[in-house]
C-alpha positions in Angstrom: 0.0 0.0 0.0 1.4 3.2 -0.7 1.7 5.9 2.1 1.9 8.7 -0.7 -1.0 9.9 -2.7 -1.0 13.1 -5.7 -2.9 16.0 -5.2 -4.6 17.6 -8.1 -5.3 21.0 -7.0 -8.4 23.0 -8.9 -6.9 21.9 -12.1 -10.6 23.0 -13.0 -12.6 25.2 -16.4 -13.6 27.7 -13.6 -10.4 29.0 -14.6 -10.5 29.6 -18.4 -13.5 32.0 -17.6 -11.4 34.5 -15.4 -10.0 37.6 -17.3 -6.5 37.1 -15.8 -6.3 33.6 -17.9 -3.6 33.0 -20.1 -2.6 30.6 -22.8 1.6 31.4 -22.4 2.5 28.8 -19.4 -0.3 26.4 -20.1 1.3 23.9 -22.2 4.5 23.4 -20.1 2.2 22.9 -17.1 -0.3 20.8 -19.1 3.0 18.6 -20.4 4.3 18.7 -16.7 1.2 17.2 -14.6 0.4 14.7 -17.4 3.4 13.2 -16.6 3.6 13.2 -12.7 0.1 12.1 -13.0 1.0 9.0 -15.3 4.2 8.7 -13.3 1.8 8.4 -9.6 -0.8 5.8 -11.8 2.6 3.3 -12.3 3.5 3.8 -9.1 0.1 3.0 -7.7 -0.1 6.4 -6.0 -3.5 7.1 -5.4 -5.3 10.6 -7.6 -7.5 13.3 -5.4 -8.7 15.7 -7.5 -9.8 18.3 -5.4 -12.2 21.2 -6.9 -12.5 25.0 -5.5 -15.6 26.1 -5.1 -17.4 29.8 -4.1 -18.8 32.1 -6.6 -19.4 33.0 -10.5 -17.1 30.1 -12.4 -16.4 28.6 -9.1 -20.3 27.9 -8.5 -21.4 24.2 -8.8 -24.4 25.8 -10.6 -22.0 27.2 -13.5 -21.0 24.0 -14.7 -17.2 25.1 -15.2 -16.2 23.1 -11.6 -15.1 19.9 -13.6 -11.6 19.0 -14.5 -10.0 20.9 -17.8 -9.9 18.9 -21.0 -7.0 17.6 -21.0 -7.5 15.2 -18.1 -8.7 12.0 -18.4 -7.4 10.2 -15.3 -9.7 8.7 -12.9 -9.1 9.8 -9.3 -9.6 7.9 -6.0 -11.4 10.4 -4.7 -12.8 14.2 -5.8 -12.8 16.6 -2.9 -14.4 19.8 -3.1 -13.0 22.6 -0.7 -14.5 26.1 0.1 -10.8 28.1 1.2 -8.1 28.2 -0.4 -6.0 24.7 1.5 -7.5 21.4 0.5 -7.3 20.3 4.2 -9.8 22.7 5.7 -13.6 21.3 6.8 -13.3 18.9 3.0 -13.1 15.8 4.4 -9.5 15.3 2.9 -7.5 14.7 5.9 -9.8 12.2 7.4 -9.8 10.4 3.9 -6.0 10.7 4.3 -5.2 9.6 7.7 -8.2 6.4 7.4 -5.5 5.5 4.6 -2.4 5.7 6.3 -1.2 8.6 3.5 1.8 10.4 5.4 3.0 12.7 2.3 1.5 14.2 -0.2 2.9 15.4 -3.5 1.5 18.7 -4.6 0.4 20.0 -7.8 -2.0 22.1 -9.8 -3.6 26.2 -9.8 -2.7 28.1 -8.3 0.8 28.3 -7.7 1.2 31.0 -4.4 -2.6 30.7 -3.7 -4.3 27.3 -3.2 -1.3 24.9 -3.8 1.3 27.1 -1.5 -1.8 27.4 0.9 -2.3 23.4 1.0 1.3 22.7 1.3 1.6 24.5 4.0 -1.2 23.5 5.9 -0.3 19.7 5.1 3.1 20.3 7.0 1.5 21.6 10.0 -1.0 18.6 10.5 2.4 16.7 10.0 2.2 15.6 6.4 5.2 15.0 4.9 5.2 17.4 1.7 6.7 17.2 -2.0 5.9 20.5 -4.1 6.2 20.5 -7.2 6.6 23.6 -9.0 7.2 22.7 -12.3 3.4 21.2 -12.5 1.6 24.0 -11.0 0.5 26.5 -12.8 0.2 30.3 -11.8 -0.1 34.1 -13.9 1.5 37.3 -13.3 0.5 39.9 -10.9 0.6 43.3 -10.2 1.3 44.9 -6.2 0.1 47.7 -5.3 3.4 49.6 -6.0 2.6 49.0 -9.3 5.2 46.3 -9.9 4.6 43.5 -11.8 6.1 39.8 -11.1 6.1 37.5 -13.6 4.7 33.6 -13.6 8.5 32.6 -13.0 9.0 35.3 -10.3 5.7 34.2 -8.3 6.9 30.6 -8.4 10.2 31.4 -7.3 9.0 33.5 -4.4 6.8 30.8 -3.6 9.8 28.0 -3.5 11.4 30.3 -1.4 9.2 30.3 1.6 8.6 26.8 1.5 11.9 25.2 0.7 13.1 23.5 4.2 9.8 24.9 6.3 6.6 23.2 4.7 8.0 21.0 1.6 10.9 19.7 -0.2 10.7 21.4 -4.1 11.4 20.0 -6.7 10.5 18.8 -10.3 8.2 16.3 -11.8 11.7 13.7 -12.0 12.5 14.6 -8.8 9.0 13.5 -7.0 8.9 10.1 -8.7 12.7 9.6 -7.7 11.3 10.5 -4.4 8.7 8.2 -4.8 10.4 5.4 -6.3 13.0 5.7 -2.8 9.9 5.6 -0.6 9.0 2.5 -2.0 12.4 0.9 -1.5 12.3 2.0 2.2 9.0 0.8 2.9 9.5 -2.2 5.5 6.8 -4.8 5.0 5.3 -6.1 7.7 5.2 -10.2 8.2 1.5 -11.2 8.3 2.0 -14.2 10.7 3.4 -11.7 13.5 0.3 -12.0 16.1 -0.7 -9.2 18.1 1.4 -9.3 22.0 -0.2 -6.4 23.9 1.0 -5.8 27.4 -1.2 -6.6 30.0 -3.6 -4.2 31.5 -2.1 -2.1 34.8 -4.8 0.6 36.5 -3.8 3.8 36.1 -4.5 6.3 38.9 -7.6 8.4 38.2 -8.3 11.7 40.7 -11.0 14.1 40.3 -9.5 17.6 40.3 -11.6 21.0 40.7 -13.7 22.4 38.0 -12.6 24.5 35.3 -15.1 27.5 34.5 -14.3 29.5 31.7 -17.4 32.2 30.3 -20.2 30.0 31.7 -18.5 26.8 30.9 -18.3 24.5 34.0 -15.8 21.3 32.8 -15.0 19.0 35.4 -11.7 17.7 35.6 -9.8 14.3 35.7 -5.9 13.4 36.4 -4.8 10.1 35.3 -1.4 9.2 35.6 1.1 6.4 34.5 3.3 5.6 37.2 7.0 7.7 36.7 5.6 10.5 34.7 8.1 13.1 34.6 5.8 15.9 32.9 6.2 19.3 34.6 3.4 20.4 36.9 1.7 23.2 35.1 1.7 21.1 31.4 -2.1 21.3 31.2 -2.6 24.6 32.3 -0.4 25.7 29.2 -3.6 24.0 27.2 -6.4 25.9 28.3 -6.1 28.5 26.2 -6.5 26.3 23.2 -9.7 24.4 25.3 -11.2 28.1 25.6 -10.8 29.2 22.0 -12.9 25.5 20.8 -15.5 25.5 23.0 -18.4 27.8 21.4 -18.8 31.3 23.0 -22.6 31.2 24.7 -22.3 28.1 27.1 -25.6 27.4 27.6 -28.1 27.3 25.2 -31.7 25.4 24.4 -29.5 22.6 23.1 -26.4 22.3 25.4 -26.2 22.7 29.4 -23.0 23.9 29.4 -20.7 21.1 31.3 -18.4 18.4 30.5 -14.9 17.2 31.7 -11.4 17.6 31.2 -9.0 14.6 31.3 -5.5 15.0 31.7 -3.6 12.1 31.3 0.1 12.2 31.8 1.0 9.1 29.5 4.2 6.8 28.8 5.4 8.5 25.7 3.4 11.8 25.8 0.6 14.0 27.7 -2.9 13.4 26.1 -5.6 16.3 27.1 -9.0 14.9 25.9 -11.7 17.5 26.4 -15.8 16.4 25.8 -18.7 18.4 26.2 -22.6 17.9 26.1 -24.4 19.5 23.3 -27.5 19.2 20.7 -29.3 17.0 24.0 -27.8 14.2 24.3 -24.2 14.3 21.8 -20.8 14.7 23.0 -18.2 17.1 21.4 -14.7 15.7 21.7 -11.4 17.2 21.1 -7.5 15.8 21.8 -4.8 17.4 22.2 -1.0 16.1 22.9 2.3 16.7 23.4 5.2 17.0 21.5 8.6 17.8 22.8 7.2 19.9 25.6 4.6 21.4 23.2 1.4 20.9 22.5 -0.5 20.2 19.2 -3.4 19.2 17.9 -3.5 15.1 17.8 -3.5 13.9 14.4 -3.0 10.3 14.7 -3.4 10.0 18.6 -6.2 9.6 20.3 -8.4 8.4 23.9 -7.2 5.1 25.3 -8.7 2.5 27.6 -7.8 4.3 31.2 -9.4 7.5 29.1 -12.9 5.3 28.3 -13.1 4.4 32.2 -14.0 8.2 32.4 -16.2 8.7 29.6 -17.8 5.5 30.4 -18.6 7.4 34.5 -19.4 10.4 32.8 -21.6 9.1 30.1 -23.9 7.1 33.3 -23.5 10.6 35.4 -24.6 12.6 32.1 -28.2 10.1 32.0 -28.7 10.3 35.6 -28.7 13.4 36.3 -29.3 16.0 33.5 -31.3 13.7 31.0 -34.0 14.0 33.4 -37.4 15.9 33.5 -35.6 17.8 35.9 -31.9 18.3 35.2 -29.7 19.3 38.1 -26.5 20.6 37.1 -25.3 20.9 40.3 -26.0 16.9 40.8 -23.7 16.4 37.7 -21.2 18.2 38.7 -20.5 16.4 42.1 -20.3 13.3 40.5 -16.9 12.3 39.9 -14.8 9.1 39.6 -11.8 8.1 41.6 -9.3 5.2 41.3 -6.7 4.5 43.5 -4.1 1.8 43.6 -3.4 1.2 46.8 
């Protein structure tokens, strides 16, 4: 299975209606992403086409969101996007990651706009990223000043700021050399190795005050594995990023305005797994971990077993107390799970 797939980005007719189309760089970058895409097809590299779509040509209703004419490759999958990266609210990285796809080779329109927008994006959800210039396709542009830069000039600015930050550059030889030495380091995996967990230990679980942020009341959960060495203010440095998810008006017709916090100092790294209650009876999750001292965004990671004992508590507390004729807030709140090992 490969762990690469191409990405074909608004290579679309929506295009060929805007005034600022030209014919001059076409046929080099027609020329160019024919043969990545035939070089990804022998290589078994998966095809997503991905579409922009907004207004006037980009409207579904105008009939110019379909691949240009000189495509006739069947993708794996079409994904249509509403800003400018391919990785925003489309579905793409979900398709990705369900996949196993680690890096992504870049192509298609624009140059500094969608395609420079996606590969940057892609390295910051931890994609490894292959841009290739020399199949995108951009047009010159006047600045304010007056000045005018070139097709050549916008794509060399744009290798600029991405070269050794968000992608490796190169050209359409150079990603299927890259490909092809993927492929060679890919370490298959023996299909009669069995599956050796190690065996279950309790973790310590401790109910720790309640965090209240603008009407929010989240109760809170410490679970530890035993020799942690994670300093003791690593979760409060995540709040901030709990406070800017969680919607602005706590409480509402749909939503009480409680959940729980878990903070679980883990082997390898610190997992902060945030639920809350919403649209009745639906819970809202979001992970965050770790990563050399900082956190991110999980993008693989996610809840573990010691993490479901408190969902499981907080599920049960969540029906017995507040999905009631009555609800009593106050009753779910004191409800809280402990586990100790002693």
């Amino acid at each position: 299975m490969s762990h690469s797939a191409l990405l074909i980005v608004d290579v679309q007719r929506s295009f060929e209606q805007k005034d600022f189309w030209q014919q001059e760089d076409f046929p080099a970058f027609r020329q160019a992403l024919t043969r990545l895409i035939d070089g990804c097809q022998s290589r078994n590299v998966p095809l997503v086409d991905i579409f922009h779509v907004s207004q006037g040509p980009f409207a579904l209703e105008s009939g110019f969101v379909t691949p240009m004419s000189f495509l006739s490759h069947e993708p794996e999958v079409r994904i249509y996007k509403h800003v400018h990266n391919a990785l925003t609210e489309s579905g793409l990285d979900v398709w990705l990651r369900d996949r196993q796809i680690n890096h992504l080779v870049i192509s298609g329109m624009r140059t500094e706009q969608c395609c420079e927008t996606t590969a940057r994006v892609a390295s910051d959800l931890g994609f490894d990223v292959t841009f290739v210039t020399e199949a995108t396709l951009t047009f010159p542009m006047t600045h304010s000043s007056g000045l005018t830069l070139s097709s050549d000039e916008i794509k060399l600015r744009t290798e600029l700021v991405l070269t050794d930050r968000f992608a490796h550059v190169t050209n359409v030889d150079g990603a299927l050399n890259e490909l092809d030495n993927r492929a060679e380091s890919t370490v298959t995996t023996s299909s009669d190795v069995s599956w050796q967990p190690k065996p279950y230990l309790g973790r310590r679980i401790a109910p720790l005050p309640v965090w209240h942020h603008e009407g929010w009341q989240l109760k809170r959960y410490s679970i530890e594995f035993a020799g942690t060495t994670s300093p003791a203010d690593i979760f409060e440095r995540a709040y901030t990023r709990v406070a800017s998810w969680l919607p602005p008006q706590a409480t509402t017709a749909d939503r009480p305005g409680v959940g729980w916090m878990l903070e679980h100092r883990g082997k390898t790294m610190d997992y902060l797994v945030v639920g809350w209650w919403d649209n009745e009876n639906e819970l809202r999750m979001k992970i965050w971990v770790t990563e050399n001292g900082q956190w991110r965004e999980a993008l693989n990671e996610s809840f573990c077993v010691w993490d479901m004992q408190v969902m499981a508590f907080e599920r049960d507390a969540f029906v017995a107390t507040l999905l009631q004729k009555q609800p009593d807030v106050a009753a779910y709140l004191q409800q809280q799970l402990t586990i100790n090992l002693e």
